[in-house]
DSSP file (Angstrom, degrees, kcal/mol; ACC not computed):
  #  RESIDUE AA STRUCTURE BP1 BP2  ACC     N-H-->O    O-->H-N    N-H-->O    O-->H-N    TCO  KAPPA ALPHA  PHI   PSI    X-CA   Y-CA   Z-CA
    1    1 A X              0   0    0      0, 0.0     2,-0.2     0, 0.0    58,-0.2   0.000 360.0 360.0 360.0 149.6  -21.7    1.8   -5.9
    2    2 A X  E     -A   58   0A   0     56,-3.3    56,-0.9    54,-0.0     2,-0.5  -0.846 360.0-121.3-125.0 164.1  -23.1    0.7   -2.4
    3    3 A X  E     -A   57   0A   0     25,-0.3     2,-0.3    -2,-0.2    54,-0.2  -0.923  25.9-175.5-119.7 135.6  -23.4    1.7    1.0
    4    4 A X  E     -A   56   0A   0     52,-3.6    52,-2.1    -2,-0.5     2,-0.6  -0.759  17.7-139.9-132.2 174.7  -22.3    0.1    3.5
    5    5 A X  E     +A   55   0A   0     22,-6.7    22,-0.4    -2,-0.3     2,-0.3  -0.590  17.6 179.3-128.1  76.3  -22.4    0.4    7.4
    6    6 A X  E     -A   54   0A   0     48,-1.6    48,-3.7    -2,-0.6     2,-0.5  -0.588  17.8-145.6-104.8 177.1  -19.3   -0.5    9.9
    7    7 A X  E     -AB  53  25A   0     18,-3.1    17,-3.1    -2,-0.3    18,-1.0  -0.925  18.5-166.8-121.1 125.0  -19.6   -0.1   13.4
    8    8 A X  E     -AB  52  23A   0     44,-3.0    44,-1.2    -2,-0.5     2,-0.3  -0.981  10.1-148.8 -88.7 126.4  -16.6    1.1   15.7
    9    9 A X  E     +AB  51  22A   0     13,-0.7    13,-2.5    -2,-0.3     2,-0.4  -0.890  17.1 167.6-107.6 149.2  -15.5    1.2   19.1
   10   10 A X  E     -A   50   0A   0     40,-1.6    40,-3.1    -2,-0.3     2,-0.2  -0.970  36.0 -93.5-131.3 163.9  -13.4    3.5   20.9
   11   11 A X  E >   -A   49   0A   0     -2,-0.4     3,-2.3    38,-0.2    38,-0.2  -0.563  66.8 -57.7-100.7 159.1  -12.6    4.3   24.4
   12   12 A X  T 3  S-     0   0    0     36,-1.9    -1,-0.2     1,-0.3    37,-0.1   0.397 121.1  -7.1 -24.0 137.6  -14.3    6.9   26.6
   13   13 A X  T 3  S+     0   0    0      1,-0.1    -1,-0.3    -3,-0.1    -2,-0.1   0.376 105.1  96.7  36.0  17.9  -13.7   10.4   24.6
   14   14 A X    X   +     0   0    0     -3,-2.3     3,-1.2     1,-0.2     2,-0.9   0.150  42.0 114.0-102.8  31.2  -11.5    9.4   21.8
   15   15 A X  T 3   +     0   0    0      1,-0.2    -1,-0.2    -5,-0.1     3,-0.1  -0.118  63.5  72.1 -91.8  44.0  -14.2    9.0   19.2
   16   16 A X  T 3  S+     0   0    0     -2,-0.9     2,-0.6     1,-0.4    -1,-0.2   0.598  88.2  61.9-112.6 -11.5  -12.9   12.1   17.1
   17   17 A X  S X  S-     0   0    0     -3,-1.2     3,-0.5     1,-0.2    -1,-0.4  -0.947  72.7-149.0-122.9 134.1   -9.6   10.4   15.7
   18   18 A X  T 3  S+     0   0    0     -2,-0.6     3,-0.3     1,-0.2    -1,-0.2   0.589  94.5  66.0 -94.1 -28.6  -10.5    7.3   13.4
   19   19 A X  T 3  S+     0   0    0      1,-0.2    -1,-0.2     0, 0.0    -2,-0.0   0.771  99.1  53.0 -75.5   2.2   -6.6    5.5   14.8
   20   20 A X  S <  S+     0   0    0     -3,-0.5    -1,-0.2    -6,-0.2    -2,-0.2   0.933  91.9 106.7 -85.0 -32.2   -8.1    5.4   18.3
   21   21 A X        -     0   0    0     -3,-0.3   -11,-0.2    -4,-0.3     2,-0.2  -0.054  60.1-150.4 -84.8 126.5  -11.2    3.4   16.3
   22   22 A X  E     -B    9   0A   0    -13,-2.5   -13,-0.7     1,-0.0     2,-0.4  -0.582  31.2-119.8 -73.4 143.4  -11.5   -1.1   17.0
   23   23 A X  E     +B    8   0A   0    -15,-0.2   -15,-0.2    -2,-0.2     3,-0.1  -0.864  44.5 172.9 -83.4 123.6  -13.1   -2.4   13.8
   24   24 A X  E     -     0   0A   0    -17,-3.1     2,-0.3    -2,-0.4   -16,-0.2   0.852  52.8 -41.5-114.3 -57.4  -16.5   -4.1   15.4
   25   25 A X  E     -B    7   0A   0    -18,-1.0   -18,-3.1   -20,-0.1    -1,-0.4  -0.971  45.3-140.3-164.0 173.3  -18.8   -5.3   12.3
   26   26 A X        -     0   0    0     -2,-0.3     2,-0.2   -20,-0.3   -20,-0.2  -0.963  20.1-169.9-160.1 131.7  -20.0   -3.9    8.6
   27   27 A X        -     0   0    0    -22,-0.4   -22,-6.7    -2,-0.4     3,-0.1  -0.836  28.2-140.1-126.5 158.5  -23.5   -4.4    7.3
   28   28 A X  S    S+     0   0    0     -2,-0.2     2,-0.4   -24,-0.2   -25,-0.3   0.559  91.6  52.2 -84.8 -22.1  -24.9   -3.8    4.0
   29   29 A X  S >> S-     0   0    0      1,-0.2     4,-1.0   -24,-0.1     3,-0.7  -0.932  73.7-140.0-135.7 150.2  -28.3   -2.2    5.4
   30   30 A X  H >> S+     0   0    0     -2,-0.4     3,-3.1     1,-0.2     2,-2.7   0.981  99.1  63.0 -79.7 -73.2  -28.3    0.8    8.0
   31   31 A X  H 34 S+     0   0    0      1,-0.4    -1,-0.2     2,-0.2     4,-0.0   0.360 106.9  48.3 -74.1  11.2  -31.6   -1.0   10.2
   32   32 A X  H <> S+     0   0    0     -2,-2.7     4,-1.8    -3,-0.7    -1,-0.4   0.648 107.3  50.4-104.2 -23.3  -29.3   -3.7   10.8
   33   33 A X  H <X S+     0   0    0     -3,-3.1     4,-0.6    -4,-1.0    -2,-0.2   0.633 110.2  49.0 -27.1 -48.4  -26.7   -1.7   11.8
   34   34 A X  H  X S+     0   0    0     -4,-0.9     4,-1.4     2,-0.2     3,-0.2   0.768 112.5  49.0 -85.9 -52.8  -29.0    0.1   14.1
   35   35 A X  H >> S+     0   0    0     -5,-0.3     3,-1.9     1,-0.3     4,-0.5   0.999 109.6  52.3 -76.0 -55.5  -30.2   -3.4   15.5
   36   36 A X  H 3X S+     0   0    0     -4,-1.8     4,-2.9     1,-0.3    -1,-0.3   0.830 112.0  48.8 -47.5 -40.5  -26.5   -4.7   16.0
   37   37 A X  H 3X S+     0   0    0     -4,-0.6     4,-1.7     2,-0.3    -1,-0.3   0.621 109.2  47.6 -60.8 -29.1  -25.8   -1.4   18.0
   38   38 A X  H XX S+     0   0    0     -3,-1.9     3,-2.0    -4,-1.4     4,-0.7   0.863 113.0  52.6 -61.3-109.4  -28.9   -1.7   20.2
   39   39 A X  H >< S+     0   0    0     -4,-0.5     3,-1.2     1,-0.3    -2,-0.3   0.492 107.6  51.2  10.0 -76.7  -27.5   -5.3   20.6
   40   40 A X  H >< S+     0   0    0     -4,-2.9     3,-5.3    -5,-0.3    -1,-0.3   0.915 100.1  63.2 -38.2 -55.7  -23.8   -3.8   21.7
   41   41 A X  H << S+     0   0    0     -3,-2.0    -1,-0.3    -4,-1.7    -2,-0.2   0.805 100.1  51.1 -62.1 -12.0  -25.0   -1.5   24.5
   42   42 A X  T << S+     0   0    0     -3,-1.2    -1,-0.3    -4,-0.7     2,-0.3   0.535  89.2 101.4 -93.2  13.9  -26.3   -4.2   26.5
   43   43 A X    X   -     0   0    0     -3,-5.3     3,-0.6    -4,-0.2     0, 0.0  -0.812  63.6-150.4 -93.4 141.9  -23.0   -6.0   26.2
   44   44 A X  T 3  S+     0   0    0     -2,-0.3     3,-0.5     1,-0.2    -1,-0.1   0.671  99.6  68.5 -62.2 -15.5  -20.5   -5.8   29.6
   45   45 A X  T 3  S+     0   0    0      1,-0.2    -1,-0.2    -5,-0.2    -4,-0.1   0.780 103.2  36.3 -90.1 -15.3  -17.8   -6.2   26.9
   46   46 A X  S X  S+     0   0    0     -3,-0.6     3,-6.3    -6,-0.3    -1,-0.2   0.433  81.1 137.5-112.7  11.2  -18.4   -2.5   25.2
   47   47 A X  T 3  S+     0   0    0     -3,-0.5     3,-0.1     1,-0.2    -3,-0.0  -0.411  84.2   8.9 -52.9 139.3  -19.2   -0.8   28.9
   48   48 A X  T 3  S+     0   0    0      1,-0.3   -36,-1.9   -37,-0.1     2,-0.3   0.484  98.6 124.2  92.1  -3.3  -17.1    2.5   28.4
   49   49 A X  E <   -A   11   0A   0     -3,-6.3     2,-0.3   -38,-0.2    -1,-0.3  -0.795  66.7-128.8-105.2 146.9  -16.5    2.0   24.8
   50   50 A X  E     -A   10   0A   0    -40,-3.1   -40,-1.6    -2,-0.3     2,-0.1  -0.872  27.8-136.6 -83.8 113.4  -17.7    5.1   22.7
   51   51 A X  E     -A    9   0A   0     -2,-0.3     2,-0.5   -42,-0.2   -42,-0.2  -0.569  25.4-174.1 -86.5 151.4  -20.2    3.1   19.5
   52   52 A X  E     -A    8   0A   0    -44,-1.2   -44,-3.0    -2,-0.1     2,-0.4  -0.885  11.9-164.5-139.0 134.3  -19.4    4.8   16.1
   53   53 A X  E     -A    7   0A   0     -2,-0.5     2,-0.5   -46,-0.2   -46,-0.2  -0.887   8.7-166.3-111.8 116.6  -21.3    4.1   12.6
   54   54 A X  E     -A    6   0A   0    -48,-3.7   -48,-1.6    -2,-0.4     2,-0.7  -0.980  15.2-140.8-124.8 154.7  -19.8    5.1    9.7
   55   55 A X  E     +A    5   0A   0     -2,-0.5     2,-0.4   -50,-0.2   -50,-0.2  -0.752  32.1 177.9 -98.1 107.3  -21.5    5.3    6.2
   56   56 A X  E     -A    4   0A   0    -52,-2.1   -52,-3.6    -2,-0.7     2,-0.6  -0.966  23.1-132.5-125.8 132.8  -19.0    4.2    3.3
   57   57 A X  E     +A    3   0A   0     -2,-0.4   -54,-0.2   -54,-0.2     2,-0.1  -0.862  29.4 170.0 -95.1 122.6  -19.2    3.8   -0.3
   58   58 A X  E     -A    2   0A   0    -56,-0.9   -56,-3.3    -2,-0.6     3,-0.1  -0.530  30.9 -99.4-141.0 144.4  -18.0    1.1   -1.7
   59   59 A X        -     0   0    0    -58,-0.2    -1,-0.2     1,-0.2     2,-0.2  -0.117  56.6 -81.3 -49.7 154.6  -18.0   -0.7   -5.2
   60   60 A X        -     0   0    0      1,-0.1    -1,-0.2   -59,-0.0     0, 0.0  -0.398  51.6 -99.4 -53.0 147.5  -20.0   -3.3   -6.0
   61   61 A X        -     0   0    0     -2,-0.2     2,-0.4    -3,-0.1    -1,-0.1  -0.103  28.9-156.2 -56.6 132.9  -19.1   -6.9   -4.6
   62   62 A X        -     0   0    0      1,-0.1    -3,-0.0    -3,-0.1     0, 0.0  -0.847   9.0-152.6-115.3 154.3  -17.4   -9.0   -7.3
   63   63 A X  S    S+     0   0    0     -2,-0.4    -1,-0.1     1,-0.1    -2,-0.0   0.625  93.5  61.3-102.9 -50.5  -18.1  -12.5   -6.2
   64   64 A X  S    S+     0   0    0     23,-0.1    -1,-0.1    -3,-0.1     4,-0.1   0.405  81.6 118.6 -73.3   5.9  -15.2  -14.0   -7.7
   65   65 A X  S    S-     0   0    0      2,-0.1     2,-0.1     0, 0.0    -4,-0.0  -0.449  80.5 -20.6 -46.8 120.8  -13.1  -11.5   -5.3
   66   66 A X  S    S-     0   0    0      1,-0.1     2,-0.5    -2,-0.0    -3,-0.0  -0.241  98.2 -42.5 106.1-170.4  -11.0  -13.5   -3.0
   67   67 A X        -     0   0    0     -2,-0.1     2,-0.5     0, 0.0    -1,-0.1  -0.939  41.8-109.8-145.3 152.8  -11.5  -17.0   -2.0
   68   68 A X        +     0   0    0     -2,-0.5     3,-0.1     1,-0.1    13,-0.1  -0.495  34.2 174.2 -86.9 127.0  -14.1  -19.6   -0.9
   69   69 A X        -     0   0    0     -2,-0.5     2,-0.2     1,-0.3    -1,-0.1   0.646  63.1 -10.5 -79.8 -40.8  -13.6  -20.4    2.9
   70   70 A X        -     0   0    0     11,-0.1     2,-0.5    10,-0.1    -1,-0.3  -0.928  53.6-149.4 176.7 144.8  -16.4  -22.5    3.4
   71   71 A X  E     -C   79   0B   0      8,-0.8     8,-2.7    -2,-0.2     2,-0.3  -0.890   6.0-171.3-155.2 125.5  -19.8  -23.8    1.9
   72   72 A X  E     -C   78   0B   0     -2,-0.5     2,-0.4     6,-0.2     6,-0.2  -0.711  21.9-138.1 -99.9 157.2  -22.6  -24.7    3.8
   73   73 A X    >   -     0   0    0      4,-1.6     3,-3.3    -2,-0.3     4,-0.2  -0.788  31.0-100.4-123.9 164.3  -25.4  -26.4    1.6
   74   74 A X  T 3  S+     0   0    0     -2,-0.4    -1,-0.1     1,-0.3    -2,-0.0   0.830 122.7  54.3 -61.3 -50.7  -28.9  -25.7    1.9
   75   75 A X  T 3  S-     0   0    0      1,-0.1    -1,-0.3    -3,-0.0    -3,-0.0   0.148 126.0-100.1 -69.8   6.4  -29.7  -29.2    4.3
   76   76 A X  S <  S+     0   0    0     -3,-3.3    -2,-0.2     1,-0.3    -1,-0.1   0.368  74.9 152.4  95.0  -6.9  -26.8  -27.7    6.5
   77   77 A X        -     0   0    0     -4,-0.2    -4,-1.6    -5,-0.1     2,-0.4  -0.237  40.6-137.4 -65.9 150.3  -23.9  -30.1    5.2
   78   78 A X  E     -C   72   0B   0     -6,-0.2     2,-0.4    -8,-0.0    -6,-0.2  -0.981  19.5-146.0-114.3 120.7  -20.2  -28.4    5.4
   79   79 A X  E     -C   71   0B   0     -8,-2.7    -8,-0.8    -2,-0.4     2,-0.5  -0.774  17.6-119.6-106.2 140.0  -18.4  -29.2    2.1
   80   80 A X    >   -     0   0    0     -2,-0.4     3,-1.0     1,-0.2     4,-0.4  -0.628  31.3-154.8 -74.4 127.3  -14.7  -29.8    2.3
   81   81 A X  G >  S+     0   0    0     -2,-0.5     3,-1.0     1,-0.3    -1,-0.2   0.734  85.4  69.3 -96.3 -39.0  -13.6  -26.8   -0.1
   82   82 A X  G 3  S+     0   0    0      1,-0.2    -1,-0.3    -3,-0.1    -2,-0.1   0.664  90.7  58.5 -77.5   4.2  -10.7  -28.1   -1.0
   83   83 A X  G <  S+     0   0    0     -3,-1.0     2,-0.2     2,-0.1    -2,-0.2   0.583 102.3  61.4 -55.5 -34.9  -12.3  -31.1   -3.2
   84   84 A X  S <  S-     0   0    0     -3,-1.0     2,-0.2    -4,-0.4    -5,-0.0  -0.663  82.8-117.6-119.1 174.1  -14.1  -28.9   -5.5
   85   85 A X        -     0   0    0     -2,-0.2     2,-0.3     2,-0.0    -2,-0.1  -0.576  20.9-153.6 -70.0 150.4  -13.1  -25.9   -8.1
   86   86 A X              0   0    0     -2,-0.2   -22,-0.0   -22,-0.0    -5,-0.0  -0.788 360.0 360.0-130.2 146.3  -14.4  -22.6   -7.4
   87   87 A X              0   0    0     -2,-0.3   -23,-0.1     0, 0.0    -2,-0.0  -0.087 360.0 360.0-119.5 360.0  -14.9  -20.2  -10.6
C-alpha cells in the first residue's frame, strides 16, 4: 500500500461534503502537495475556492495498468505509440 495526496476545491463554506469537492491534482509525496497548494493560493482562478488535501491509501501501481498514452525519450523525442507494442 501507498499514500497518496489529492488536492480539492470547493466553494466558500461547502468543504464538509466531499459531492461539493472539484478534483484539482494527486501527488505521491505530501511536500509536494504542500508546494502545489502554496502554488494554488496565489492563483485568481481558486480566489474563493476552499483548498482541501486528502490522505488516501492506495495499492501499489501496476505499471501494466491501463494504457501507454505517450512516450517521451530521454533526448526529448515524442514516439508515435501506435508503431510500437507495449507489454
Amino acid at each position: 500500500m501507498t499514500t497518496h495526496y489529492r488536492i480539492f476545491i470547493s466553494n466558500k463554506g461547502l468543504f464538509q461534503n466531499s459531492a461539493n469537492y472539484s478534483f484539482v491534482a494527486e501527488f505521491a509525496d505530501q511536500k509536494l502537495a504542500a508546494f502545489y497548494v502554496q502554488h494554488m493560493r496565489g492563483k485568481k482562478r481558486y480566489d474563493g475556492k476552499n483548498i482541501i488535501i486528502r490522505e488516501v491509501t492506495l495499492p501499489e501501481i501496476d505499471p501494466a495498468e491501463g494504457r501507454v498514452d505517450g512516450v517521451l525519450t530521454v533526448t526529448g523525442e515524442a514516439l508515435p505509440v501506435d508503431e510500437y507494442e507495449f507489454s
